[in-house]
C-alpha positions in Angstrom: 45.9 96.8 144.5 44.9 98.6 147.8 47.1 95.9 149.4 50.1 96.9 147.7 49.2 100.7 148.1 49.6 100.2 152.2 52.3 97.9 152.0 54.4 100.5 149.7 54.0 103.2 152.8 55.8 100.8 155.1 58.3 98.4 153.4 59.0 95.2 153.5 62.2 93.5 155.1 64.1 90.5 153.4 67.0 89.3 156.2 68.2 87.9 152.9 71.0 85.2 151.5 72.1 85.3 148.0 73.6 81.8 148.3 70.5 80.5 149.6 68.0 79.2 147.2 65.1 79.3 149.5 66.3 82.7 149.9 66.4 83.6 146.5 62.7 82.1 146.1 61.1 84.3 148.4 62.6 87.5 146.7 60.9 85.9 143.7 57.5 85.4 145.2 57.8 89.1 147.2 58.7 90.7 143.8 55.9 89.2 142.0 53.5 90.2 144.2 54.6 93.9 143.0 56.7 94.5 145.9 60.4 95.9 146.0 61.6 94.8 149.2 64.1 96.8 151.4 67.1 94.0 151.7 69.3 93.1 154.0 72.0 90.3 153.6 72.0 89.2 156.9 75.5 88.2 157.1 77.2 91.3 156.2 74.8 94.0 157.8 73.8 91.7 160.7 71.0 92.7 162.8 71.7 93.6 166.4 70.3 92.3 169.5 67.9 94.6 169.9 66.6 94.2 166.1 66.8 90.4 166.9 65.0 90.7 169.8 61.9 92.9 168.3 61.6 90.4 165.1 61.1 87.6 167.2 58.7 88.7 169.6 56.8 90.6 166.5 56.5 86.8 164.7 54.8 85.3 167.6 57.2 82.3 167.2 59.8 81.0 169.5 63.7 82.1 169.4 64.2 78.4 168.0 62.5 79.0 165.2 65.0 81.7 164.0 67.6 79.1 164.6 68.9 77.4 161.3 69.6 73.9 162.9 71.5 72.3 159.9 74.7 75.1 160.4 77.4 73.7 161.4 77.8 76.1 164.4 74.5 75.4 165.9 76.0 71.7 166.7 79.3 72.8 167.7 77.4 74.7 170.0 75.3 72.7 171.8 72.2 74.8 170.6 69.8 71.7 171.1 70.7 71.1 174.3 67.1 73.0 176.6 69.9 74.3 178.8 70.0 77.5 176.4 67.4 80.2 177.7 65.7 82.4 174.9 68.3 85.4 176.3 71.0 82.9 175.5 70.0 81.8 172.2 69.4 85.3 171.3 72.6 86.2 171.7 74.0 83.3 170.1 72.3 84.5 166.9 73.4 88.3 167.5 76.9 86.8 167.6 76.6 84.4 165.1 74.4 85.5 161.9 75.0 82.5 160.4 72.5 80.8 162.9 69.7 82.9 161.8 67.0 80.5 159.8 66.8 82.4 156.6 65.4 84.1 155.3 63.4 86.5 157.8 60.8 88.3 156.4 59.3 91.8 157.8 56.0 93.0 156.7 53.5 95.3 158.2 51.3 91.9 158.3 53.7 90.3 161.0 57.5 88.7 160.8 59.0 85.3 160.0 61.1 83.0 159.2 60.1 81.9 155.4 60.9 78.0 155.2 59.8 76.6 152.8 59.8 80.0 150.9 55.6 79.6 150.0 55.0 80.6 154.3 56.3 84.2 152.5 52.7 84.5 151.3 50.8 85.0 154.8 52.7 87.8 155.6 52.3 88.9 152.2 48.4 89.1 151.8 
């Protein structure tokens, strides 16, 4: 419980898409874990630049693994291509939310991209 007692002082972030099952999932496995998470649907509140920026240096991971490479978009754009820096690609998701490889998770553990949705439990515990 002493877990949740810390977490509660600093919430947790779901960059959240109803329509997205593995989206949905991870709410699940947040909420049974006790937690209310603070939520934001990504594509109508999208993060800025900045926020962008700060989530993906906070998760340790690169910028293309925030990238969702099955959208549409991210072909059309060429996003494969190693031409893109990370500035690029950063603002490619700032101007696209769509790109952004949901969901992203914020915890006071670390941040993420949660695919599958179980990868949700390390920043969890």
């Amino acid at each position: 419980m002493a877990k949740f007692e810390i977490m509660a002082s600093q919430p947790v972030i779901l960059y959240h898409n109803p329509a997205c099952a593995t989206s949905r999932n991870v709410l699940g496995l947040i909420r049974e874990h006790g937690i209310e998470p603070e939520i934001i649907e990504y594509l109508k509140t999208p993060p800025t630049r900045a926020q962008l920026t700060e989530l993906i240096r906070r998760s340790g991971v690169s910028v293309r693994d925030f990238l969702r490479t099955r959208e549409k978009l991210y072909t059309e754009l060429d996003l494969a291509n190693p031409k893109w820096s990370d500035d690029q690609l950063i603002d490619f998701l700032a101007e696209h939310p769509a790109l952004l490889n949901r969901p992203v998770v914020e915890t006071p553990k670390g941040v993420g991209p949660c695919r599958p949705a179980k990868t949700v439990l390390e920043l969890l515990e």
